[in-house]
C-alpha angles and dihedrals in degrees: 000000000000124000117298130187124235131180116212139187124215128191140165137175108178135069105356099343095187085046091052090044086057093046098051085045092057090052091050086051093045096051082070094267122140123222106217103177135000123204115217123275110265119183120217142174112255119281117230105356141056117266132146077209120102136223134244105181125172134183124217134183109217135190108220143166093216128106122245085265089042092061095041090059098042096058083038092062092045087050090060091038093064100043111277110156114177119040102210091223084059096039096048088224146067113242127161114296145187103231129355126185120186123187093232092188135328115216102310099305113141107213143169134172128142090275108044137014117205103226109042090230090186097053088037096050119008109025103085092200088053097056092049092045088052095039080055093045100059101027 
């Protein structure tokens, strides 16, 4: 498959969040994937649920070979290696969490199944922090 360009955001609120946003940064890279542009830290209150912990979130726009659910499944599996324990979608509910990766758009597919919704309608439209994170990211 040639090169596609996707656009992620990353979060964390628990532990280091920056560090394990730089963690999580370094296995996307090293699944071959190229990062092509990172927006700036910004740091936000949970969204949709209660927490005292903070949030460090970043955006990223990536090259990658995978297909949209190869690359689902990819960040999916970095989320889990480093600890993540409850996927919101299982859950059925956001709680604090140690790294999240969410697939924001890829190219300009528009995709949905039950795993996975190309664009990210919530971080596009309705998540504030998102919208700051993306404006800084193609600016």
């Amino acid at each position: 498959m040639s090169q596609q360009i996707a656009v992620l955001l990353l979060g964390s609120n628990l532990g280091d969040p920056k560090k394990n946003i730089e963690t999580a940064l370094k296995k996307i890279e090293s699944g071959e994937n190229e990062i092509l542009k990172l927006s700036e830290f910004l740091i936000s209150e949970p969204v949709e649920f209660v927490s005292s912990n903070i949030f460090c979130n970043i955006a990223t726009i990536i090259s990658t070979d995978f297909s949209p659910i190869q690359l689902l499944d990819f960040i999916k599996s970095i989320e889990i290696e480093m600890g993540r324990i409850n996927d919101s979608k299982i859950s059925g509910g956001y709680t604090d969490r140690l790294i999240d990766i969410d697939i924001i758009k890829y190219n300009e597919l528009k995709f949905s199944s039950e795993r996975l919704e190309i664009p990210h309608k919530k971080h596009l439209f309705e998540r504030e922090f998102s919208r700051i994170l993306l404006k800084n990211l193609f600016e």
